[in-house]
C-alpha positions as CSV (number, residue, x, y, z in Angstrom):
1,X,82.6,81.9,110.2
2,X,85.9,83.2,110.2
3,X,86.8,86.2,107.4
4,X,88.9,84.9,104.8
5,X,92.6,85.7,104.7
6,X,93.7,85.8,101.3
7,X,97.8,85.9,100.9
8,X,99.1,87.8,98.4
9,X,102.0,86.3,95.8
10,X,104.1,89.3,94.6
11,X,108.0,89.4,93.4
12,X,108.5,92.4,95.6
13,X,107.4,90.3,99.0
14,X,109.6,88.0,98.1
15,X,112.6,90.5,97.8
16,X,111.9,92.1,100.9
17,X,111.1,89.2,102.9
18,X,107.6,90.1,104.3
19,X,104.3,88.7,104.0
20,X,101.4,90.2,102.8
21,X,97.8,89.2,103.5
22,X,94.0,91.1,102.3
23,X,91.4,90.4,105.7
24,X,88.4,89.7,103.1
25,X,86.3,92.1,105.4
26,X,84.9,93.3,101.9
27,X,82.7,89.4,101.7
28,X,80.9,89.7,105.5
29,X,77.7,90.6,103.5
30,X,76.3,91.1,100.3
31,X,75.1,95.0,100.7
32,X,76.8,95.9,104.0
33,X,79.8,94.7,103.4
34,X,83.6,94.9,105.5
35,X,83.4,97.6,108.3
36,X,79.9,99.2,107.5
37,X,79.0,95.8,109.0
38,X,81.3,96.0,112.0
39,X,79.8,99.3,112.4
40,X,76.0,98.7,112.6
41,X,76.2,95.6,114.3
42,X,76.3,96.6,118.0
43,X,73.8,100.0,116.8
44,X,71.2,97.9,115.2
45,X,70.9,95.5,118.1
46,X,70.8,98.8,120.8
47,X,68.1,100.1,118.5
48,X,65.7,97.0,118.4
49,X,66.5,97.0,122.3
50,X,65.0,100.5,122.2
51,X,61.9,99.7,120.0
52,X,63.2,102.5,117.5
53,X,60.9,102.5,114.5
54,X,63.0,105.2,111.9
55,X,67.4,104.7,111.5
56,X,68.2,108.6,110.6
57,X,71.7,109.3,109.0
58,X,73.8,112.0,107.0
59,X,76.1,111.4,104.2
60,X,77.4,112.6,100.7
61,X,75.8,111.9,97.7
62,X,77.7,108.8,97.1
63,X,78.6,107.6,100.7
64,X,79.0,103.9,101.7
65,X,77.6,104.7,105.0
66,X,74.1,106.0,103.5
67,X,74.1,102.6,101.0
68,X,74.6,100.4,103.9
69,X,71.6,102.2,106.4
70,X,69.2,101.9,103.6
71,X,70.2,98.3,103.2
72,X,70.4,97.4,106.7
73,X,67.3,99.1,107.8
74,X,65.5,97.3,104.6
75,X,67.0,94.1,106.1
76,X,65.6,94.6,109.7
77,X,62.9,96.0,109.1
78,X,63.4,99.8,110.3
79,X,62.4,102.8,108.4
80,X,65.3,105.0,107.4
81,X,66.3,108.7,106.6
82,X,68.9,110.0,105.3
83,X,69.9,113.6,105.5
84,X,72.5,114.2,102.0
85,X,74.8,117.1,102.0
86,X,74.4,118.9,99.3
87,X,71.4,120.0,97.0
88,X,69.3,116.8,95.1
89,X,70.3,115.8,91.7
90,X,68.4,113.7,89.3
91,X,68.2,111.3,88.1
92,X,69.7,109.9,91.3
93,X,73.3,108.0,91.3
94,X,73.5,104.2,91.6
95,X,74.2,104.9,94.9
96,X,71.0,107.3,96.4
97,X,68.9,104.7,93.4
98,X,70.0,101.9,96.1
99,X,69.0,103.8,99.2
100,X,65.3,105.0,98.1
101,X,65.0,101.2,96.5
102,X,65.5,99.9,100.2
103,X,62.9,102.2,101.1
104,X,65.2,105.3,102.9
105,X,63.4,108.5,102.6
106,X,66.3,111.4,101.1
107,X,66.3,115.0,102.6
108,X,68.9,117.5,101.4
109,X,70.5,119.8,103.8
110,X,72.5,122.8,102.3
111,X,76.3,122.4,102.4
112,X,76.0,125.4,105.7
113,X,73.3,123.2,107.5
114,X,75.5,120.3,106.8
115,X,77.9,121.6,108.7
116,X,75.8,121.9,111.5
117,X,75.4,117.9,111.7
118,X,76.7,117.0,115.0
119,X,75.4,120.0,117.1
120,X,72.6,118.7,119.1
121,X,70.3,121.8,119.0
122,X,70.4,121.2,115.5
123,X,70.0,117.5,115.4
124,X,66.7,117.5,117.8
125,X,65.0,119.9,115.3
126,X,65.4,117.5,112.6
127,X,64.5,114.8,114.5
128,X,60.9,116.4,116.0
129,X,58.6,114.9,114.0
130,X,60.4,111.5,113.1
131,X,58.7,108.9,115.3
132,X,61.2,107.1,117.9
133,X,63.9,108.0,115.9
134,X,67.7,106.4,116.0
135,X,70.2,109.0,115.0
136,X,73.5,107.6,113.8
137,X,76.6,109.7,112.9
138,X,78.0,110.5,109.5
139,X,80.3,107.9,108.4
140,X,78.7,105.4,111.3
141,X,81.3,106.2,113.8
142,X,80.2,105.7,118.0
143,X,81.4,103.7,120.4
144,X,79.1,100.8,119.7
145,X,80.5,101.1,116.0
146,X,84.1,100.9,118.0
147,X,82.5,97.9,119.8
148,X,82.3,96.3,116.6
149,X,85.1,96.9,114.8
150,X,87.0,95.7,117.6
151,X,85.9,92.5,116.7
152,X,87.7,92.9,113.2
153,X,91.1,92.2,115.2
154,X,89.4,89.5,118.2
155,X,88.4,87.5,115.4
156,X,91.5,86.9,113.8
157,X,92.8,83.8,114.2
158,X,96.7,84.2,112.1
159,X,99.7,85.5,113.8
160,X,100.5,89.4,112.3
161,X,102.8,92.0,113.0
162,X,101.1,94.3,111.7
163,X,97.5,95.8,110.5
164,X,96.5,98.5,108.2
165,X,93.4,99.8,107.5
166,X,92.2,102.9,105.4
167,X,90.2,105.6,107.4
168,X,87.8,107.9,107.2
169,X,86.2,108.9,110.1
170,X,88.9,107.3,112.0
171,X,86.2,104.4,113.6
172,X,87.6,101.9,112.0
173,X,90.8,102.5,113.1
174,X,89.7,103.1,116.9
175,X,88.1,99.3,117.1
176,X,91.5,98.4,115.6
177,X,93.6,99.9,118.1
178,X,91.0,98.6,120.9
179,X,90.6,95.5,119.9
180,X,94.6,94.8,119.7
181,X,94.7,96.2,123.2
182,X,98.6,97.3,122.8
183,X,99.6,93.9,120.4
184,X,101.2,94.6,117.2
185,X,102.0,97.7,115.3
186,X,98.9,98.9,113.4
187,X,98.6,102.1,110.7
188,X,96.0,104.0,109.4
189,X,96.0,105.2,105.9
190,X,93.6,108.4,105.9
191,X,91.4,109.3,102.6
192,X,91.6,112.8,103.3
193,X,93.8,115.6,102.7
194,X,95.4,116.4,105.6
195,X,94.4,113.5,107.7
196,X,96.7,114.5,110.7
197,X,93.2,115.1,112.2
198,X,92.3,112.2,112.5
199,X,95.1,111.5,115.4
200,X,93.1,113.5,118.3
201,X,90.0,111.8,116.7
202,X,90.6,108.0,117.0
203,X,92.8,108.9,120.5
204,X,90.0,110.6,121.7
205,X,87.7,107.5,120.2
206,X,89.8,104.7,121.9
207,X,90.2,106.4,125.1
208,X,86.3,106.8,125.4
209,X,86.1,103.2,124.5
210,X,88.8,101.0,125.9
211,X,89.6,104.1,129.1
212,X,93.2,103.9,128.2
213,X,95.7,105.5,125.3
214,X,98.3,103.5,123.1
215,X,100.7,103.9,121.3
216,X,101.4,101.4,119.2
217,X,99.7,102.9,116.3
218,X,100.4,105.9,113.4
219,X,98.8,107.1,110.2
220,X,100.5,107.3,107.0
221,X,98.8,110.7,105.5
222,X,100.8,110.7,102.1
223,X,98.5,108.4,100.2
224,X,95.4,110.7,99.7
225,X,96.0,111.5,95.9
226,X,94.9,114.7,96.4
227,X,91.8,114.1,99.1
228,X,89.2,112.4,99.7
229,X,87.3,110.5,96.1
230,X,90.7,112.3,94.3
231,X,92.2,110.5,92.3
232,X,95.1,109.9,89.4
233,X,96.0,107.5,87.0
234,X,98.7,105.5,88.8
235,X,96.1,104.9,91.4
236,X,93.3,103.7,88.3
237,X,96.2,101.7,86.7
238,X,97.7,100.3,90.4
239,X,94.0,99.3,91.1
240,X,93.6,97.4,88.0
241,X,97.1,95.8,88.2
242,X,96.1,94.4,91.6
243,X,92.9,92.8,90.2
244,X,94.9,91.3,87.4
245,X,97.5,89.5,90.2
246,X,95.6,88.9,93.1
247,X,91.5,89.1,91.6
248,X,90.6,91.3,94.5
249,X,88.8,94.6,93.3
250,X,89.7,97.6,95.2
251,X,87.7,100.6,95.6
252,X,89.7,104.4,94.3
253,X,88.4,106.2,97.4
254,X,89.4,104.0,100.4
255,X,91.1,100.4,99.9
256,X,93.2,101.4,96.4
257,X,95.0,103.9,98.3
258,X,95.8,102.1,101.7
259,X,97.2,98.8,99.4
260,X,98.8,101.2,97.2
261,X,100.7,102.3,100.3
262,X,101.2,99.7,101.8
263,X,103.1,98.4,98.7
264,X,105.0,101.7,98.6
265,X,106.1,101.4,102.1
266,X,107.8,97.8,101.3
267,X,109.4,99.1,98.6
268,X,110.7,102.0,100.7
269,X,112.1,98.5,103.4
270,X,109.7,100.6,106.0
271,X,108.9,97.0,107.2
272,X,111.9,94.9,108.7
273,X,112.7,91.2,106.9
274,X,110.2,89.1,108.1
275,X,107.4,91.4,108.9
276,X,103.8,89.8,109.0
277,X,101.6,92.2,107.5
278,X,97.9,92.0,106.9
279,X,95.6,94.8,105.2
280,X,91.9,95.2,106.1
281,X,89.8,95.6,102.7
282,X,86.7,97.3,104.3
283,X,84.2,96.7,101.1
284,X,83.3,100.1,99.2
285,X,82.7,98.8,96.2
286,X,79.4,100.0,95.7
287,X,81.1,103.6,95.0
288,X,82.7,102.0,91.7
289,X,79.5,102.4,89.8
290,X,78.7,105.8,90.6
291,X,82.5,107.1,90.4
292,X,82.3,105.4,87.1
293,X,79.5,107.0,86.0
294,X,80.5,110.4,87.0
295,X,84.4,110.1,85.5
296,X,83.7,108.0,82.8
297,X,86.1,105.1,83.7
298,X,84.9,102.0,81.9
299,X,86.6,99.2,84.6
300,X,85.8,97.4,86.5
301,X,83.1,95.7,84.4
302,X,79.3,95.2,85.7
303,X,80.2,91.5,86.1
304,X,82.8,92.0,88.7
305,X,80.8,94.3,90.4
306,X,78.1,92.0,91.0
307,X,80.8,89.0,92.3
């Protein structure tokens, strides 16, 4: 089934001439939803090919990509650990709640060891004594995660100009690129402070996958609102807004800031009369209850959560 393409109705569209559209990535699944999906697609099948018992993982405290193992390793029937930066808290967030619910057993790892994540002297010694482990990266980004997210663009079946898509770890954006194989213009909206970055990271990413460059593609790296989970009250109130018009809920870490700038852009006439432009809602929304609980926001309500 194809993703639904929901097109958005806005005065501002209609002054500038362009078309607007949300990629529902966000409904692919009910608890790993949008590119967490796209992600462990192509890894979960190369670890059942590899009769891996145990999915191991690192993340933050409130990290989509730890959610989504826990879910997905509940759902097909793996064991899973997750490695959290940071010391343990209790009682857990909504977030770590929904990983040790699926079953994933938590370790904490110091914010110094944490840094120490991807260097594979340090990776073997935590994985001794797990039984046929499968290691995936923070964030979920390898080249069978680019695989999949490849598909995010292959799939699509409406004629765009362009595509933009919030980033992270930049594997997301990779598949993106791949999979338009030089088509198009697409733009990446980083979630970080400073996400320049993330330009030697998802060239390096699509070179490894697709063994070529291109260069049809940029990041917009002023829509961070101060870095990564930051945010302000015009992003709260733009987020709201949105649900109001168009009854998509956003997310304040990822997808609020890339339709935010996306909006700000056509205001700006970045995009030419006539422009076709769609925006990739990746999901998130799980991070709502516990960046609720830990600012005190009272929106978006339990029911619209649960939608």
């Amino acid at each position: 089934m194809a993703t639904p393409l929901q097109y958005l109705s806005h005065p501002l569209l209609t002054q500038k001439l362009v078309t607007l559209a949300v990629l529902r990535e966000d409904l692919l699944h009910p608890t790993i939803p949008g590119n967490k999906w796209r992600k462990l697609k192509y890894n979960l099948q190369e670890a059942r090919t590899q009769n891996v018992e145990t999915l191991v993982t690192f993340g933050g405290a409130f990290s989509n990509h730890i959610s989504a193992v826990a879910s997905a390793g509940q759902e097909f029937g793996f064991s899973t650990i997750g490695y959290i930066r940071g010391e343990e808290t209790l009682p857990l967030n909504p977030t770590l709640q929904h990983a040790t619910s699926c079953g994933m057993q938590l370790r904490y790892l110091s914010r110094e060891d944490y840094r120490l994540k991807d260097d594979s002297a340090f990776q073997a010694q935590l994985l001794t004594h797990i039984p046929h482990p499968y290691l995936l990266p923070e964030g979920g980004t390898n080249l069978l995660a680019v695989k999949g997210c490849t598909e995010i663009v292959t799939e699509l079946q409406e004629s765009w100009d362009v595509l933009c898509v919030a980033s992270g770890t930049g594997g997301t954006l990779a598949g993106i690129i791949a999979g338009a194989g030089g088509e198009g213009h697409i733009i990446g909206f980083p979630a970080l402070k400073g996400g320049e970055f993330l330009h030697a990271e998802v060239t390096q990413l699509v070179q490894a996958y697709a063994g070529q460059a291109y260069d049809n593609w940029q990041l917009q790296t002023e829509y961070h609102f101060g870095g990564y989970a930051k945010h302000t009250p015009e992003l709260l109130t733009f987020i709201q807004d949105f649900y109001e018009q168009h009854q998509i809920l956003l997310d304040p870490v990822y997808t609020g800031k890339l339709l935010f700038g996306v909006f700000d852009l056509i205001e700006k006439d970045y995009f030419t009369e006539g422009t076709r432009i769609i925006a990739i809602h990746t999901g998130g929304l799980q991070g709502w209850t516990g960046f609720k609980q830990r600012y005190g926001v009272g929106w978006p309500t339990e029911e619209m959560l649960s939608v």
